[in-house]
N, C-alpha and C positions, 0 to 999 in steps of 0.2 A: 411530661408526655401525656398526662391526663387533661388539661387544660382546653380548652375547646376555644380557639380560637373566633371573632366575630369582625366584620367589618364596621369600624364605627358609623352611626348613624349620618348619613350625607353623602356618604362612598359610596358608586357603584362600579362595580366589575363588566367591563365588557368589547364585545369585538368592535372596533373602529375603523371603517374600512376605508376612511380617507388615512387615516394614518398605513392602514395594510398589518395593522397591532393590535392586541388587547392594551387596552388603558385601566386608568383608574380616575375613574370623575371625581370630582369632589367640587363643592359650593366656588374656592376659590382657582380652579384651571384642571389640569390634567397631568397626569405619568402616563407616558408612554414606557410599557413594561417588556422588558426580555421575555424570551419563549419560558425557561426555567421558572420567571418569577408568577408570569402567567398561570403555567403548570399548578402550581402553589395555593395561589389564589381562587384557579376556580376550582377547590376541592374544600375550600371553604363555606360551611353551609351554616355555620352559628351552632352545628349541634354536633359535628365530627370534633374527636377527639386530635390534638398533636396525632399521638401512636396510630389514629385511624387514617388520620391522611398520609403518613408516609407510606403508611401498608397498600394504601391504595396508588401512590404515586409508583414505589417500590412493584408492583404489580403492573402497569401503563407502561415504566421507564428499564424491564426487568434487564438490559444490558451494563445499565450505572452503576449499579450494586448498592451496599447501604446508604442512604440519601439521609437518614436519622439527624447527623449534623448539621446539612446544607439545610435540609427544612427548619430544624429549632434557628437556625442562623440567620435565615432570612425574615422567620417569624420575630424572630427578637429585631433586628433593621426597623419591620415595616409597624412594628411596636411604636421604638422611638419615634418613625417617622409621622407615627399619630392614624395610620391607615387602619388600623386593627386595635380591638382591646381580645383580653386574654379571661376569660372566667374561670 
């Protein structure tokens, strides 16, 4: 949870408004991202801790309740999927 999650270098985060979606660009195409994964991503700044963005999402989403798993779960996804490194 201390880990401070970052976009790898070539990613960017952002509102697409032909898609009507937050995407995620990258060199070779695009994700088109669910609202939740959205959520996630842009609470990523390279210098929030794991435990800071859920507190902060947990604070946004305060009808969801603990979100602690859902966020380590999607960070670890968008790990593998190469979208994020972890420091």
């Amino acid at each position: 949870m201390d880990q401070v999650p970052r976009l790898r270098p070539g990613f960017r985060f952002q509102w697409e408004p032909v898609q009507k979606a937050h995407v995620l660009l990258y060199p070779e195409g695009m994700v088109k991202l669910n609202d939740s994964a959205a959520a996630i991503l842009s609470e990523i700044d390279g210098e929030r801790t794991v435990s800071a963005i859920v507190a902060r999402l947990e604070e946004r989403f305060p009808d969801a309740g603990a979100l602690d798993g859902d966020v380590q779960e999607f960070l670890e996804d968008a790990r593998q999927q190469h979208w994020i490194t972890m420091l």
